[in-house]
C-alpha positions as CSV (number, residue, x, y, z in Angstrom):
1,X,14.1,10.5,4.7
2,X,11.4,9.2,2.9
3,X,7.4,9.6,4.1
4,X,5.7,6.3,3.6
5,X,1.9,6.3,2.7
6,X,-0.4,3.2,3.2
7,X,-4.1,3.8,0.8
8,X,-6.0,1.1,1.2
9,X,-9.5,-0.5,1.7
10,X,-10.1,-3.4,3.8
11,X,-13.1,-5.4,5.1
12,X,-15.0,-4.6,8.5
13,X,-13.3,-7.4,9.9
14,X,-9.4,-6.1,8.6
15,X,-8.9,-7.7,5.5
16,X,-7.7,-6.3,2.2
17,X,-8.2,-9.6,0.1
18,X,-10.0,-13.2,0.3
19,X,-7.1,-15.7,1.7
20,X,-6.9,-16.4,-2.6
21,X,-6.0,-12.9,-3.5
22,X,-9.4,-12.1,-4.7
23,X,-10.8,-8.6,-4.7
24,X,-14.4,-9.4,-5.3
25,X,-15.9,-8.5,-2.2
26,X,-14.3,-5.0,-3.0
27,X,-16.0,-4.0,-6.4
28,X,-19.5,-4.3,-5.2
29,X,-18.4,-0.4,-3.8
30,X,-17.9,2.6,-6.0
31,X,-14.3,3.9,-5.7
32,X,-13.3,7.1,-4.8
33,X,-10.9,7.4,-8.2
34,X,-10.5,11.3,-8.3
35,X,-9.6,10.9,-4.6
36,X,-7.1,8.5,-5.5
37,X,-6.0,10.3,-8.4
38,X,-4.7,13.5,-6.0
39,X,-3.5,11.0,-3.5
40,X,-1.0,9.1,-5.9
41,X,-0.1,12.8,-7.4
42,X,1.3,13.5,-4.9
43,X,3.8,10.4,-4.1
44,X,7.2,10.1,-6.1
45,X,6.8,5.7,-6.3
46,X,5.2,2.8,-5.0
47,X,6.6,0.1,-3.2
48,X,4.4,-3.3,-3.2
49,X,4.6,-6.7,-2.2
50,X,4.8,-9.4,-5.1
51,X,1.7,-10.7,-4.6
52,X,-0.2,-7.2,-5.2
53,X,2.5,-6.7,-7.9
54,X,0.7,-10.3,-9.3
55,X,-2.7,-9.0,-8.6
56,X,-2.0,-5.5,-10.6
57,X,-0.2,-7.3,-13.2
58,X,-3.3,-10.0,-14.0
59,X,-5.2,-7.2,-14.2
60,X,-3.9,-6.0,-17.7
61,X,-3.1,-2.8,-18.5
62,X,0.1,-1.3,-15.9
63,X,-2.6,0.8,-14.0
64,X,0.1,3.3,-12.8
65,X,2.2,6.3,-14.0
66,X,4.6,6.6,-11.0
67,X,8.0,4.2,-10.8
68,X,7.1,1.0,-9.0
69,X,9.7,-1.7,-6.8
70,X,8.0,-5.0,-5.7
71,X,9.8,-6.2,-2.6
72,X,10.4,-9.9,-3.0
73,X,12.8,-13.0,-2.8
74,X,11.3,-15.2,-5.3
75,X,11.3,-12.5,-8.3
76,X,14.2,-11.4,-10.2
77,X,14.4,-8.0,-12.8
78,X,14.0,-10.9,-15.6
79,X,10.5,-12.1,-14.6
80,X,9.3,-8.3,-15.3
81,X,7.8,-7.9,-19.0
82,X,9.6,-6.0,-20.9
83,X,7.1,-4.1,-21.7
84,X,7.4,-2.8,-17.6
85,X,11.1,-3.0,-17.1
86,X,11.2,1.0,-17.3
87,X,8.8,1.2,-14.8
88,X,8.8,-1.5,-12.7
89,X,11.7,-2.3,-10.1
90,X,12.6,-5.3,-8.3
91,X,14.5,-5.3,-4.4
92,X,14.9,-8.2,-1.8
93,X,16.4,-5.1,-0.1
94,X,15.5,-4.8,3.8
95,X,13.0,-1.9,4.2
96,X,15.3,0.8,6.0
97,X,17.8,0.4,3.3
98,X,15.6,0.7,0.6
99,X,13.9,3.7,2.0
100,X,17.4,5.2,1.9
101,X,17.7,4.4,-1.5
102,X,15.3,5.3,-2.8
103,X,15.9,8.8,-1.4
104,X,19.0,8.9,-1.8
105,X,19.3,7.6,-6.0
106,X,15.9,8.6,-6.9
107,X,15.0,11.8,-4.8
108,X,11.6,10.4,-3.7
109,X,10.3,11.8,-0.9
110,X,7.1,10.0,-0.8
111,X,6.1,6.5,-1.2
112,X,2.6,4.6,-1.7
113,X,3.2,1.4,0.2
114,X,0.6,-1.2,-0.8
115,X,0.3,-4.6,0.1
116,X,-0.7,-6.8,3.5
117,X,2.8,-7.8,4.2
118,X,4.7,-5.2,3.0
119,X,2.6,-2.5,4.8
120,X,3.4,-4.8,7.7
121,X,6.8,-4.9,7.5
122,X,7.1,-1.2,7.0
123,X,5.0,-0.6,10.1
124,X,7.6,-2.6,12.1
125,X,10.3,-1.1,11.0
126,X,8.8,2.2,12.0
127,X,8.5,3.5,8.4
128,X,4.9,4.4,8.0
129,X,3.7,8.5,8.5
130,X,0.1,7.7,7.6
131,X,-2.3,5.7,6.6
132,X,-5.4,6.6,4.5
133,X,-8.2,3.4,5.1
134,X,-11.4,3.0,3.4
135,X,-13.5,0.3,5.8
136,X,-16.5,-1.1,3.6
137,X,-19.4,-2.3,5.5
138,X,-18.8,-6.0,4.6
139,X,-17.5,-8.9,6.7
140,X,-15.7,-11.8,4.5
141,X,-14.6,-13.9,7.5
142,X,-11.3,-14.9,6.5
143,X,-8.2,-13.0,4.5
144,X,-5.3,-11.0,4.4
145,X,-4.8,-8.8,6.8
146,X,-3.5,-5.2,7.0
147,X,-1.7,-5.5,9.8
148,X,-0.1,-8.3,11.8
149,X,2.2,-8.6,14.5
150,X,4.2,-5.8,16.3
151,X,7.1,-5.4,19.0
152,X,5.5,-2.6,20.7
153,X,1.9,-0.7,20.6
154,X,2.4,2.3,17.6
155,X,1.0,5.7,18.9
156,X,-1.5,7.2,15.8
157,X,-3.4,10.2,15.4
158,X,-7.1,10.3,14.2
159,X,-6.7,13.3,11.5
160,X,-9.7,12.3,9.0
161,X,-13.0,10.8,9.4
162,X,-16.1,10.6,7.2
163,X,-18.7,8.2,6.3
164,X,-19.0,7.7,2.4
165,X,-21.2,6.3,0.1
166,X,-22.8,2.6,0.3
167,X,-21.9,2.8,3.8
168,X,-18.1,2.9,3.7
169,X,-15.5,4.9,5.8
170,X,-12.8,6.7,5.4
171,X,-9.8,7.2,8.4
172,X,-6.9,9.0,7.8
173,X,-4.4,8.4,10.4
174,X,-1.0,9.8,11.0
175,X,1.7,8.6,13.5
176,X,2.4,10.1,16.6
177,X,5.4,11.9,16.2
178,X,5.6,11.8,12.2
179,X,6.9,14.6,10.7
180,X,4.8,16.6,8.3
């Protein structure tokens, strides 16, 4: 099956945007980018959300080298450029059957999971083995979250912690049971 990844920074108060999207809290803080750079190495895709597919796009340049699916209902395949129809997918598959997919079609093994609902609804679904999260030392008060509601409490081990610069944090956390 495939082993789901969350890498991600949020707020001190849990939130990885402004309620608008925005980012701008988040580049006051130097990022760890040859960190990232092993990190995503090692993962066969990404799965995101459309709005962090929007937020990536409006950034420009396609930031990313490994396939890509946006889950969402209100895309279709047509409202992808052209210019990222080889690389980017779109699915208003459920996550369990995607994760088979994917695993099944394309051979991935790993997947970066990024995005506030879409890390959510993998969470419920059971489908996350860890989750790598930078906290930065600022509280914006209102946002997106990283995580939302669940059925039941979700058992995770602490297997990382370090302070970084500026003040930051980094957890790594792996779920109780998750195979490695």
């Amino acid at each position: 099956m495939l082993e789901n990844h969350v890498y991600t920074a949020t707020s001190l108060d849990g939130f990885i945007a402004r309620p608008d999207g925005s980012l701008d809290w988040l580049m006051q803080f130097d990022p760890a980018q040859q960190e990232y750079e092993t990190f995503i190495a090692g993962m066969d895709g990404i799965v995101m959300g459309r709005s962090t597919y929007q937020t990536v796009h409006d950034f420009g340049d396609w930031p990313y080298t490994i396939p890509a699916v946006v889950l969402s209902t209100s895309l279709s395949p047509a409202d992808v450029p052209a210019a990222l129809r080889d690389k980017v997918e779109v699915s208003a598959q459920p996550v369990e059957a995607l994760c088979r997919r994917l695993h099944a079609e394309r051979g991935w093994r790993t997947a970066y999971v990024d995005g506030g609902r879409t890390v959510q609804s993998f969470l419920a679904a059971g489908l996350i083995a860890q989750m790598t999260i930078f906290t930065m030392p600022v509280l914006i008060g209102a946002g997106r979250p990283l995580f939302g509601p669940i059925d039941a409490d979700m058992q995770w081990s602490l297997t990382e912690c370090a302070p970084l610069a500026m003040g930051a944090a980094k957890t790594v956390w792996r779920r109780a049971g998750a195979a490695r």
